[in-house]
N, C-alpha and C positions, 0 to 999 in steps of 0.2 A: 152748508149746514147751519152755521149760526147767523146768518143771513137770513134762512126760514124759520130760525128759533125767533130771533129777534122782530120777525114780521108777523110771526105767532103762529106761522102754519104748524109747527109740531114744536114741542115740547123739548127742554132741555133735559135730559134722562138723566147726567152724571150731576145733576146739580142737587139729588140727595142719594150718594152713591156712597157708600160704608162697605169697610172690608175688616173679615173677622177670620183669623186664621185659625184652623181646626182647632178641635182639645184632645184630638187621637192623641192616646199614649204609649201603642201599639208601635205606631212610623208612619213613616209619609208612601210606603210603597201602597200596590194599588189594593193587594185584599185588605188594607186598615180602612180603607174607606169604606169598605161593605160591613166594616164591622158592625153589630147590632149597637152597638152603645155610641158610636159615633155618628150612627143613621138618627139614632134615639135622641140626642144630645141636640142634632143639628134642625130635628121636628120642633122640637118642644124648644127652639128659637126663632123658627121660622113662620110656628100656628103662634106666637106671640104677638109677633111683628105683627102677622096679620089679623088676631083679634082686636090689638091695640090699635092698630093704624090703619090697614088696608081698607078691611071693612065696613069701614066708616066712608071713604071716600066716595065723589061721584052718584053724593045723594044715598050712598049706602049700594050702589050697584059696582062697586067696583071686584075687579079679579086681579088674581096672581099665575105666575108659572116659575115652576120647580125646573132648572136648568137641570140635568144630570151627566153624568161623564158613562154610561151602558145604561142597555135596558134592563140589568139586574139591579141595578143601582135605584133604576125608575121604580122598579117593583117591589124592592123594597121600603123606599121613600114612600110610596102609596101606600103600602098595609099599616105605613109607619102613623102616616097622617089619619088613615082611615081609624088605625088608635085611639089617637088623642081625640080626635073631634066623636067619638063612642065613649071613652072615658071620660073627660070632660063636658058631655050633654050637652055640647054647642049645638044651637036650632040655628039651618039657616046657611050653614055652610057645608059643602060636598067637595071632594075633589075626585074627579077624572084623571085617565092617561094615557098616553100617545108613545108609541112604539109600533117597529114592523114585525113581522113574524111571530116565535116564540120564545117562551124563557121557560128555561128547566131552572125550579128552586126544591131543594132537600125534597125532589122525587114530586114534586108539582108542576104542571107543565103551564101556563100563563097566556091566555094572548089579550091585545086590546079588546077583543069586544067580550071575553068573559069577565074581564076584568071592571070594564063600564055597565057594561047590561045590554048593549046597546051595540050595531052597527061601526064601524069606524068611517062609514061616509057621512055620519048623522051629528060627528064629535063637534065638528065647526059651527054648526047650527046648535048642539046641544051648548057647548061654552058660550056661545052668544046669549044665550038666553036665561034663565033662572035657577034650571036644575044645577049647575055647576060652577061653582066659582074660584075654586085650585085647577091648575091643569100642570101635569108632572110628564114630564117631558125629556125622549130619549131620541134626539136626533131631528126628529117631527118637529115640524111648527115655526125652526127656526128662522126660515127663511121666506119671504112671500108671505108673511102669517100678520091679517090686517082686523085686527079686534081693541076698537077705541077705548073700552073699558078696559083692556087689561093695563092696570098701575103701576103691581108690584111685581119684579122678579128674584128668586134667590135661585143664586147660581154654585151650583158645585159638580162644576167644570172647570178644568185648566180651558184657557181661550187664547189661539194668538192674537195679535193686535187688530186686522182686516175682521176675524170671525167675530170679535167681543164688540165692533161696531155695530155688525151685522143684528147680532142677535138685540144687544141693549136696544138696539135702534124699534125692536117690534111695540114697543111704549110708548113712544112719542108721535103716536096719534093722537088726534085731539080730538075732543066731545063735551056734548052740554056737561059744565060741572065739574069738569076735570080741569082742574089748576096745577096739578104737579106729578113725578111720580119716584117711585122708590125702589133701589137695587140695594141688595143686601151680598155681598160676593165674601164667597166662604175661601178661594183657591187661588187667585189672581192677583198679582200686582196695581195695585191702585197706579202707579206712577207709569208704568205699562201700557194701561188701559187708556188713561187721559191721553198719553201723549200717541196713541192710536188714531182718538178722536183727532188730533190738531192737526193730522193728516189730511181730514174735509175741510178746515176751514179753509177762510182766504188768505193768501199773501200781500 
């Protein structure tokens, strides 16, 4: 890996890698994380990041994806963004979402394509292209998932050290214009994480 970093075929992903531990004041079990105000909390840092930074990169074509730990989580996270980018009249930015099956919320039942408008065979081609530049993600996308624009990921998901390669790794493709890119990690060990990565390198 840093053998094809260093020859420039992909990109080094943990080289602007920040970790920000929750402000649940609820607890760390698993319904705090669905909490509304900590879903709330963790948007309106993440549509920051991304009005201030992402969206600027790659010529201004750059995309993100929203890590999540359930697809209730996903589905939350999207009405959450869907929020802020309607409340704050941001032109220009959409976000999409990726999950299997269905989600029941407070007596609403949810799936990928009522949720996108669209198809879920069309998602890969829709995020390539303009309509879409958030993609919020439940499990989907992780793996085999090869989109050179995409820069930014914020992650809230717990990740063992093999998985958080895995996934970090779908960034560091390379494209006109792309110089760098950016992880935001809400749940994870930084010290964890790196020393996952030094598993690929050389000896």
């Amino acid at each position: 890996m840093r053998r094809a970093i260093d020859d420039g075929f992909i990109l080094d992903v943990l080289k602007n890698y920040e970790t920000s531990k929750s402000r649940d004041v609820v607890g760390q079990k698993n319904f705090a994380n669905l909490h509304t105000y900590d879903i709330v909390a963790k948007t309106f840092i993440i549509m920051t990041k991304f009005v201030n930074n992402t969206r600027h990169k790659i010529g201004g074509r750059a995309k993100a994806m929203v890590v999540t730990s359930s697809r209730l989580h996903a589905v939350k996270y999207f009405f959450a963004i869907k929020r802020y980018i309607e409340s704050t009249k941001l032109s220009g930015v959409n976000v999409a979402i990726a999950f299997s099956g269905l989600v029941e919320d407070n007596g609403n039942i949810y799936s990928e394509r009522s949720l996108n408008g669209f198809n879920e065979n069309r998602l890969v081609e829709n995020f390539h292209g303009d309509e879409n530049n958030i993609l919020v993600v439940a499990e989907k996308y992780l793996a085999d998932f090869d989109e050179p624009s995409l820069h930014s990921m914020f992650v809230d998901k717990k990740l063992d050290g093999v998985k958080a390669v895995q996934i970090f790794s779908r960034l560091n493709r390379t494209c006109a214009g792309k110089v760098d890119t950016f992880i935001l990690d809400f749940v994870n060990d930084e010290d964890a994480v790196r020393k996952a990565f030094l598993t690929f390198e050389p000896r």
